[in-house]
C-alpha positions as a Markdown table, in Angstrom:
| # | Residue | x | y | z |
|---|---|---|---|---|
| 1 | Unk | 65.7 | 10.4 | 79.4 |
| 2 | Unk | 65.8 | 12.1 | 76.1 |
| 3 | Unk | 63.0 | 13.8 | 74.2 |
| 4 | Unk | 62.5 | 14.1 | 70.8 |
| 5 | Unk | 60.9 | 17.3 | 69.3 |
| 6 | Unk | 57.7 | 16.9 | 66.8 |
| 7 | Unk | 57.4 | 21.0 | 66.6 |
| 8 | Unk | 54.7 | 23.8 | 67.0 |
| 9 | Unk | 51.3 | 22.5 | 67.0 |
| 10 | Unk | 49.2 | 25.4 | 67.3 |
| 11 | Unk | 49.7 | 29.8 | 68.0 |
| 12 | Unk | 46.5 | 32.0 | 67.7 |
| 13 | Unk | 45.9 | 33.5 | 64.7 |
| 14 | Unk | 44.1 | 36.5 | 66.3 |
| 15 | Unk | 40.7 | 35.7 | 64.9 |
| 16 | Unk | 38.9 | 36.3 | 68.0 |
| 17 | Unk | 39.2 | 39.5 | 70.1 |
| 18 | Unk | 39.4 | 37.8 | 73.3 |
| 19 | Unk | 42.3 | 34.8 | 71.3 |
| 20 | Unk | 45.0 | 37.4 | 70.2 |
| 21 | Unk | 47.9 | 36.0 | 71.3 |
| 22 | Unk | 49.5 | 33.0 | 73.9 |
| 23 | Unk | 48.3 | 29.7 | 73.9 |
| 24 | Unk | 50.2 | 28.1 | 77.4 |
| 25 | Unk | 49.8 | 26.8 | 80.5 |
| 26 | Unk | 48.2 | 23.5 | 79.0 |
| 27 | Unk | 46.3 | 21.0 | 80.7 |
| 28 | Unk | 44.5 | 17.8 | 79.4 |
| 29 | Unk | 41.1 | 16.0 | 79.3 |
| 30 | Unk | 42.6 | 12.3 | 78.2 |
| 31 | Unk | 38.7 | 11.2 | 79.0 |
| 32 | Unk | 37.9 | 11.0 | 75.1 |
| 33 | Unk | 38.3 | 8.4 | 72.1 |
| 34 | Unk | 38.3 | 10.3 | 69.1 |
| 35 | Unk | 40.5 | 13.3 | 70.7 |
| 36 | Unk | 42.7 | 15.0 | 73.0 |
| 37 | Unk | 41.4 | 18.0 | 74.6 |
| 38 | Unk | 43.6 | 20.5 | 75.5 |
| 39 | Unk | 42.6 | 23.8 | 77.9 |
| 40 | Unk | 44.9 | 26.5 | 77.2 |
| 41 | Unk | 44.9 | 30.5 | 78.2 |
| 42 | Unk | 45.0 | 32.8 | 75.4 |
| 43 | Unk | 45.0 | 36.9 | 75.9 |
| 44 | Unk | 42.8 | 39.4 | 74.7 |
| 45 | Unk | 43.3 | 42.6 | 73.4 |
| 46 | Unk | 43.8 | 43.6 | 76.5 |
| 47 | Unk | 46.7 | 41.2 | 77.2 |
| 48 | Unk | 44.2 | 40.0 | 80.1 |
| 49 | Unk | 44.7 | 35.7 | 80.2 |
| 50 | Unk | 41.0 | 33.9 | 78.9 |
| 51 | Unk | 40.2 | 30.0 | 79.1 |
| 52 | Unk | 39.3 | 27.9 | 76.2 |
| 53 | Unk | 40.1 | 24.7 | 74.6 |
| 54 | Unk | 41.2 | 22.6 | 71.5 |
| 55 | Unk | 40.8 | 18.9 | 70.0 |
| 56 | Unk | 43.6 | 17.0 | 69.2 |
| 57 | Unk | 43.4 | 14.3 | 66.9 |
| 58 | Unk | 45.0 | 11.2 | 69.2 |
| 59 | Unk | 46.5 | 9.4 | 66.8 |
| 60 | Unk | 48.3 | 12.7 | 65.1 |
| 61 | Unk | 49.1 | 14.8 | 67.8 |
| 62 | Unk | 50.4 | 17.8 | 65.4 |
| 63 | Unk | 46.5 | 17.9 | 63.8 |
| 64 | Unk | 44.0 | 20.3 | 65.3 |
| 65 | Unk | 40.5 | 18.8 | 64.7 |
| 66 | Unk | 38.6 | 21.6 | 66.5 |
| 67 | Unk | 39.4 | 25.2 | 68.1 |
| 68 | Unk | 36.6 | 26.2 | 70.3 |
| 69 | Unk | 35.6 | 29.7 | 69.3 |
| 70 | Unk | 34.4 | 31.3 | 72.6 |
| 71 | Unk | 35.9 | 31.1 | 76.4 |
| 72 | Unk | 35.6 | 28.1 | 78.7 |
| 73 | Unk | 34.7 | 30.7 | 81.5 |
| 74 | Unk | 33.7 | 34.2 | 81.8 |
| 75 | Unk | 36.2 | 36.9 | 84.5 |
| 76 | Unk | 34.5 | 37.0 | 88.1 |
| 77 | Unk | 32.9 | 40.3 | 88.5 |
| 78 | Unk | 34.7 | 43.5 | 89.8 |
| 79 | Unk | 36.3 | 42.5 | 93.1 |
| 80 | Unk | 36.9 | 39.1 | 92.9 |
| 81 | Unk | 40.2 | 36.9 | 92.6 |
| 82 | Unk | 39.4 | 36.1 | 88.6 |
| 83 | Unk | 37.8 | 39.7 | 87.4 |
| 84 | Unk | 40.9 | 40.7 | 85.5 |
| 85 | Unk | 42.2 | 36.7 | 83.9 |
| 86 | Unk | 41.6 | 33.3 | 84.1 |
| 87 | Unk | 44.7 | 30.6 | 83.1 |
| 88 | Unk | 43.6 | 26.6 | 83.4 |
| 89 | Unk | 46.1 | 25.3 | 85.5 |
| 90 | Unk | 45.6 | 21.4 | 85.9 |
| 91 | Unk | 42.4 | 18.9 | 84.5 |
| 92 | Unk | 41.1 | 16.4 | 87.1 |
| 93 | Unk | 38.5 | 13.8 | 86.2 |
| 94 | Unk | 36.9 | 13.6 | 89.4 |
| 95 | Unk | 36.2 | 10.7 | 91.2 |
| 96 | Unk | 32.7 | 10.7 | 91.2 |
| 97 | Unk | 32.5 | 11.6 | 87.8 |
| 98 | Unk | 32.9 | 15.2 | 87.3 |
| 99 | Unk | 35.4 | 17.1 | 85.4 |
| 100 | Unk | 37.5 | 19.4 | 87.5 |
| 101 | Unk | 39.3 | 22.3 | 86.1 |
| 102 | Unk | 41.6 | 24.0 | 88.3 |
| 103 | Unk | 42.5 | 27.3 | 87.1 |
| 104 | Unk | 44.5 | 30.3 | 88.3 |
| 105 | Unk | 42.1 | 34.0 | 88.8 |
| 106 | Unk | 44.1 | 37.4 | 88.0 |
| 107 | Unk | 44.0 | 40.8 | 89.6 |
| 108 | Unk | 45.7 | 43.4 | 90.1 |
| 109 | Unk | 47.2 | 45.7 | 92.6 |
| 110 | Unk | 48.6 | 49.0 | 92.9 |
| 111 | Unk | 51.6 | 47.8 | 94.8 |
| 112 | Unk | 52.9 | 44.9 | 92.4 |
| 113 | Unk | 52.1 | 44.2 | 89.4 |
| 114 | Unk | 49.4 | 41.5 | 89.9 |
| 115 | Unk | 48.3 | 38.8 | 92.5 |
| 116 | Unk | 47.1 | 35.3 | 91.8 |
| 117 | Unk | 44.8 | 32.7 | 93.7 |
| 118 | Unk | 43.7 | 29.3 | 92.4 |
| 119 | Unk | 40.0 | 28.7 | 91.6 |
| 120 | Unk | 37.5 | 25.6 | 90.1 |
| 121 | Unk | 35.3 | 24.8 | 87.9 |
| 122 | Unk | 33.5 | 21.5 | 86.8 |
| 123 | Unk | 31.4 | 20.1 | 83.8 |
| 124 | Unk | 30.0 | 16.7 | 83.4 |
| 125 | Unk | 30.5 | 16.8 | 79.4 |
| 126 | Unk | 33.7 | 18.4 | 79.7 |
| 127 | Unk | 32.4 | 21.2 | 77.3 |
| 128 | Unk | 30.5 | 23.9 | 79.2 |
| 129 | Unk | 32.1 | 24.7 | 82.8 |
| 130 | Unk | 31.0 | 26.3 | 86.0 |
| 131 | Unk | 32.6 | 27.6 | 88.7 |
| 132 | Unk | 32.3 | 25.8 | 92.0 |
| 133 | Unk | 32.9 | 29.5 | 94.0 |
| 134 | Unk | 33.1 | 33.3 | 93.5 |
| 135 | Unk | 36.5 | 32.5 | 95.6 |
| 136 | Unk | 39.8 | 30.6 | 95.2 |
| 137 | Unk | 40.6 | 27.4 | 96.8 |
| 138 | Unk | 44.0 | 27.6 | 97.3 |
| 139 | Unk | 44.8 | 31.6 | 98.2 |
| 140 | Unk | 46.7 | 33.4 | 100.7 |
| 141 | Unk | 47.0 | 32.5 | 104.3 |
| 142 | Unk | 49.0 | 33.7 | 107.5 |
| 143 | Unk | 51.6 | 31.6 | 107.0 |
| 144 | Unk | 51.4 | 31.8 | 102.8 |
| 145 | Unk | 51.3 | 35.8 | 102.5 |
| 146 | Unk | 51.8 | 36.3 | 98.5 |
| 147 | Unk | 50.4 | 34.8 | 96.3 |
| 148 | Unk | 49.5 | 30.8 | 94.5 |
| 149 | Unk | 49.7 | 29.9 | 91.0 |
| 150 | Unk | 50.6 | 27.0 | 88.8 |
| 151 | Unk | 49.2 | 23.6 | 90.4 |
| 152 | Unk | 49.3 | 19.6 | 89.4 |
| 153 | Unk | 46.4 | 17.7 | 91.3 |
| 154 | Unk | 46.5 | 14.3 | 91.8 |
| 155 | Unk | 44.1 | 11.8 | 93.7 |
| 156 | Unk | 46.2 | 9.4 | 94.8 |
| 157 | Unk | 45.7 | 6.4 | 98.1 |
| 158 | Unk | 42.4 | 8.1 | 99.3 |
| 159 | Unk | 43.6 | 11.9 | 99.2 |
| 160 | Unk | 43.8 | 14.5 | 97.0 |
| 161 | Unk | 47.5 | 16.4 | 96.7 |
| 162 | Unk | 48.8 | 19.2 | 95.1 |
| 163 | Unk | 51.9 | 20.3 | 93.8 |
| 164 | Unk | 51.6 | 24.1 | 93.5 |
| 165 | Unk | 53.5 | 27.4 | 92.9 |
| 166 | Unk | 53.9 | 29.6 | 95.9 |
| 167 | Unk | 55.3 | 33.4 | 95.9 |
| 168 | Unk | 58.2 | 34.0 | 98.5 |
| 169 | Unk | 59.3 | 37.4 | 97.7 |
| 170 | Unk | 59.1 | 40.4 | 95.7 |
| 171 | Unk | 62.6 | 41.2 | 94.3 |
| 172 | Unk | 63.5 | 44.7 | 93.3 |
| 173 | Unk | 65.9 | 44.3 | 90.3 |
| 174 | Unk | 68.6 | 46.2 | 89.3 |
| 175 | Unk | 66.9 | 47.6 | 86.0 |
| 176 | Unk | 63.5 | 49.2 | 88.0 |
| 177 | Unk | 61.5 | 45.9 | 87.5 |
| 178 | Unk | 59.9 | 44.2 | 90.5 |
| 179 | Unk | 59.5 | 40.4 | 89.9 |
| 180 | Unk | 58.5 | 37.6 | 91.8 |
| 181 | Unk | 60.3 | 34.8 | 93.1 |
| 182 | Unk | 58.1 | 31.6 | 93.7 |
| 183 | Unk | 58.9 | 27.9 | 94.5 |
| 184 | Unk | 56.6 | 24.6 | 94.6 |
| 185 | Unk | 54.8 | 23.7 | 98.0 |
| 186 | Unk | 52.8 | 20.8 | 98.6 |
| 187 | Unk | 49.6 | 19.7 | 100.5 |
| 188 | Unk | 46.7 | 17.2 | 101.1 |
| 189 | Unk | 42.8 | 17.7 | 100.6 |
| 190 | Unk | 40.3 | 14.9 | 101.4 |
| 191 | Unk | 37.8 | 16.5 | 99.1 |
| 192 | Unk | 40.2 | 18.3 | 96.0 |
| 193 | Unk | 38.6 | 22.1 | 97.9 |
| 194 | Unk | 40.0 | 22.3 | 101.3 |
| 195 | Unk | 43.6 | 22.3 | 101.7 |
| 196 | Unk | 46.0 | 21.1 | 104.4 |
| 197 | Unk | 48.7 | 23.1 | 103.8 |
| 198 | Unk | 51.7 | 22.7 | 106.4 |
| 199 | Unk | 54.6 | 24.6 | 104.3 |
| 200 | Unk | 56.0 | 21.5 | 102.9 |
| 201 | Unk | 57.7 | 22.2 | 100.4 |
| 202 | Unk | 58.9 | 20.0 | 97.5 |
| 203 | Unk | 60.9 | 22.2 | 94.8 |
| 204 | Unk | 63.3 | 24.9 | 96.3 |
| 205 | Unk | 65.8 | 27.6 | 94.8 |
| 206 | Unk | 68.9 | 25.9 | 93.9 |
| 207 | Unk | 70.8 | 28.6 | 94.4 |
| 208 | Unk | 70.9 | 32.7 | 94.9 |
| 209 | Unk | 70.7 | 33.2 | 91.2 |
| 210 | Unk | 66.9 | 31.2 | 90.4 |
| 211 | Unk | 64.5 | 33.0 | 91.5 |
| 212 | Unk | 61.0 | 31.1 | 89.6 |
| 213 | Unk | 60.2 | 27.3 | 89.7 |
| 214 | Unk | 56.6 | 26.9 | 88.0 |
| 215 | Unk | 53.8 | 24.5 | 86.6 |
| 216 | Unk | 54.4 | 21.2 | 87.6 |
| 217 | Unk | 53.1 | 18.1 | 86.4 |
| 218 | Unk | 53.2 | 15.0 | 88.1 |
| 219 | Unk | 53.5 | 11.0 | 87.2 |
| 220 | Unk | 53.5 | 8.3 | 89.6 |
| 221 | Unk | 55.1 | 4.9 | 87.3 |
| 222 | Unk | 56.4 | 1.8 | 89.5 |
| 223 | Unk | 55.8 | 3.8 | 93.1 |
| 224 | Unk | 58.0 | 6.6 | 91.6 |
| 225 | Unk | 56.7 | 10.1 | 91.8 |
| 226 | Unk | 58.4 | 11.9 | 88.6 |
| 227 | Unk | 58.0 | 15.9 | 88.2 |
| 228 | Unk | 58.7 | 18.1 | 85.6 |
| 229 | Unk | 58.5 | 21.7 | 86.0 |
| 230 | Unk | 60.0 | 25.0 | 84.5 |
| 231 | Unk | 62.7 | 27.3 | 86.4 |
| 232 | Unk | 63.9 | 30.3 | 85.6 |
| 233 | Unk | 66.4 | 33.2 | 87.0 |
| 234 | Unk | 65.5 | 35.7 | 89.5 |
| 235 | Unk | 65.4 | 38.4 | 86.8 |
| 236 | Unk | 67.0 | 39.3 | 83.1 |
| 237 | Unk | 64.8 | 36.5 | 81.6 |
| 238 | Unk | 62.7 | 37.4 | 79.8 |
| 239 | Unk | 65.0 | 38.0 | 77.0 |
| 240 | Unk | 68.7 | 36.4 | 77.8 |
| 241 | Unk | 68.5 | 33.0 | 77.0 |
| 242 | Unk | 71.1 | 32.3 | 79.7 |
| 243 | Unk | 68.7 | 33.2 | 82.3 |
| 244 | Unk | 65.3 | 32.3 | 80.9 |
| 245 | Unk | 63.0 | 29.2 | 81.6 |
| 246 | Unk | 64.4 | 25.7 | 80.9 |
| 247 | Unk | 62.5 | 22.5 | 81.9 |
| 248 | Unk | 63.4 | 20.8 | 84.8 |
| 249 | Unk | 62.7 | 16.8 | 86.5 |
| 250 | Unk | 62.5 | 15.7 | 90.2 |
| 251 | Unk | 62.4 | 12.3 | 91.5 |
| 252 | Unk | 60.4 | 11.4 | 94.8 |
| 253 | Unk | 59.4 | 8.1 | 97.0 |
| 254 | Unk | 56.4 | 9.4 | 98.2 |
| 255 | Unk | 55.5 | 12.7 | 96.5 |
| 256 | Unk | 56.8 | 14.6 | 99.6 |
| 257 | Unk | 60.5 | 15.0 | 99.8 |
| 258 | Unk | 61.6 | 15.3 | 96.2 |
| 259 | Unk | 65.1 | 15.2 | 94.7 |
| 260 | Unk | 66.3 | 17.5 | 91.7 |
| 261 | Unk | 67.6 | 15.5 | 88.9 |
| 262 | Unk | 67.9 | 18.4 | 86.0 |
| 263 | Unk | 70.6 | 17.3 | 84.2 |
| 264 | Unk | 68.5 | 14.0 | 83.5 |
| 265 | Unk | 65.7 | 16.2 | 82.1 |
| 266 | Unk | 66.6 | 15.4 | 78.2 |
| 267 | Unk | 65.2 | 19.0 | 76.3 |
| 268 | Unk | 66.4 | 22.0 | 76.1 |
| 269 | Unk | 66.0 | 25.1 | 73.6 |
| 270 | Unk | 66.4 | 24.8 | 69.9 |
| 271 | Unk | 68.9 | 26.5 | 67.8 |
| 272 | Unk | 66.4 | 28.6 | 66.3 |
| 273 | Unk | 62.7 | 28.8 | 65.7 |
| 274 | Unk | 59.6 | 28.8 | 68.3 |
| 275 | Unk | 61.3 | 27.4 | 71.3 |
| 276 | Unk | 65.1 | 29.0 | 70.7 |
| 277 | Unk | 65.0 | 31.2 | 73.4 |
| 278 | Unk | 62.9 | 29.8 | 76.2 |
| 279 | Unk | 61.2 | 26.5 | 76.9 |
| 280 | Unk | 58.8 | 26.2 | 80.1 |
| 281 | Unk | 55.3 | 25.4 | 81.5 |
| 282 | Unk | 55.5 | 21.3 | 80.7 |
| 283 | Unk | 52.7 | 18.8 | 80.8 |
| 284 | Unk | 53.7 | 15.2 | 80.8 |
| 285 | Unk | 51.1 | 12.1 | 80.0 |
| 286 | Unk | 51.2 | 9.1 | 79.0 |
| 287 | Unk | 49.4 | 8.5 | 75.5 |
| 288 | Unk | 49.4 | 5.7 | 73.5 |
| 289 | Unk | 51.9 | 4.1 | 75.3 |
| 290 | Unk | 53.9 | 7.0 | 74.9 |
| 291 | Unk | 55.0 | 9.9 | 77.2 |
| 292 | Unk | 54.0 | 13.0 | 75.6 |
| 293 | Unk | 55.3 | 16.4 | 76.6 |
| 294 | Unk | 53.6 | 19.6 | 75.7 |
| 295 | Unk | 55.1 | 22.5 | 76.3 |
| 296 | Unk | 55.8 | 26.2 | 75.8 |
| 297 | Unk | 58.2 | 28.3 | 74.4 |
| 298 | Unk | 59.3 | 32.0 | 73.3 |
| 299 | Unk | 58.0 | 34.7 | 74.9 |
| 300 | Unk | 56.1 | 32.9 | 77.7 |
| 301 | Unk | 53.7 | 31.2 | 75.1 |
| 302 | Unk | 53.0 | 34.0 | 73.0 |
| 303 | Unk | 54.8 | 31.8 | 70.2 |
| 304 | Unk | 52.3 | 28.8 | 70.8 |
| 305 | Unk | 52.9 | 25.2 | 72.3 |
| 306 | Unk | 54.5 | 22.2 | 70.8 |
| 307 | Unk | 55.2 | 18.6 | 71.7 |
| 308 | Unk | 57.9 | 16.2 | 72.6 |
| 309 | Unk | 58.2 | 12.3 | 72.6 |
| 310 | Unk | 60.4 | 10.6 | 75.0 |
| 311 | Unk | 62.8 | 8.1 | 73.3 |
């Protein structure tokens, strides 16, 4: 597999106080004609992570037609799982109709430096969202005590599953920094809200030295379940390209028991520019007749997203 590059498509430009900077973690509404819309988090001035959305224009991806100028959804009130930033995670066009947005709440805690759950909301015109609950959907459990992020959602032979990011462990690094260490974990939902989850799970550590395997997206072509999903090392990423995120692809027969095929993936960083130090957060669909990847790249998003083309 091998991707070509078609560059940056859009960073914020600061306009709005709560779109200063970041524009990742990407999911899609494919449901339109005249355009692809894209549901992004931004930051405010207070680096917290907002929703909102752009149009595409499906025949060029590389032209914004529209950037919506206010939030998708407003922070839960003081308290909840959401009050301090909300990230779309993963767009579902519901089976009965409905537009599912599945989106990760932010808080904070005095211990570490935050704590996630996953959360929805819906529309019917895929413009103006509600949230289903004051509280998360997928959150922690006695057998899942940390925290849940990044998610893909599928409905697939009668049953909803998801493909989400689960926190093991809190490391202590040697330069004072506390990070988190999270893999991918799997489960089943008849209804898309109430989870199954057994501890399956599908994306593990390689090795001692990874430490953070995020947002995966999911395609299922000729009864092949294909993942891509970013990794990183256990700490000193954020800055050493040897150790930051790279994009990485999984092969499974039934969505379950997945096998890691990295080398196989076909990107990496560039040279120089936007995505020369870190590449991560992928979504992958098929457009056009054409696999599209959008993805992230320095800085965790802060220098926009951009798209590939699989050759």
């Amino acid at each position: 597999m091998n991707w070509i590059k078609k560059g940056l498509i859009y960073k914020p430009d600061g306009k709005f106080g709560w779109n200063q900077t970041h524009a990742h973690v990407l999911c899609a509404d494919t449901s339109f004609e005249d355009k692809l819309r894209i549901h992004y988090s931004t930051r405010d001035e207070k680096g917290r992570c907002i929703a909102s959305f752009l149009d595409l224009n499906p025949n060029n991806l590389s032209e914004v037609l529209y950037v919506h100028d206010q939030p998708t959804l407003a922070l839960g009130k003081a308290g909840t799982f959401d009050d301090c930033g909300i990230m779309p995670t993963w767009f579902l066009n519901h089976p009965n109709g409905e537009k599912w947005l599945y989106y990760i709440g932010w808080t904070v805690r005095n211990t570490i430096p935050y704590h996630n759950s996953i959360g929805i909301a819906k529309s019917t015109d895929g413009l103006n969202f509600t949230k289903m609950f004051e509280g998360p959907v997928i959150h922690t459990i006695a057998t899942e005590p940390l925290f849940n992020g990044s998610c893909c959602v599928l409905f697939d032979k009668g049953l909803f599953k998801v493909w989400y990011l689960n926190c093991t462990d809190w490391y202590n690094a040697p330069d004072g920094k506390i990070e988190p260490c999270y893999h991918l974990k799997y489960a089943e939902s008849v209804d898309g809200i109430n989870w199954v989850r057994q501890g399956k799970i599908a994306i593990d550590y390689k090795d001692e030295v990874e430490g953070g395997i995020s947002r995966p997206t999911v395609l299922i072509e000729d009864g092949i379940y294909k993942m891509w999903y970013s990794y990183r090392a256990i700490d000193d990423y954020r800055t050493n390209t040897e150790r930051s995120y790279r994009i990485g692809y999984a092969e499974s027969q039934d969505g379950i028991d997945w096998i890691r095929l990295d080398e196989q993936v076909g990107i990496d960083i560039s040279e120089s520019g936007w995505d020369a130090q870190m590449i991560e957060y992928p979504l992958v669909i098929n457009h056009q007749g054409e696999k599209i990847m959008f993805y992230n790249g320095n800085g965790f998003g802060a220098s926009g997203f951009g798209y590939a083309v699989s050759k």
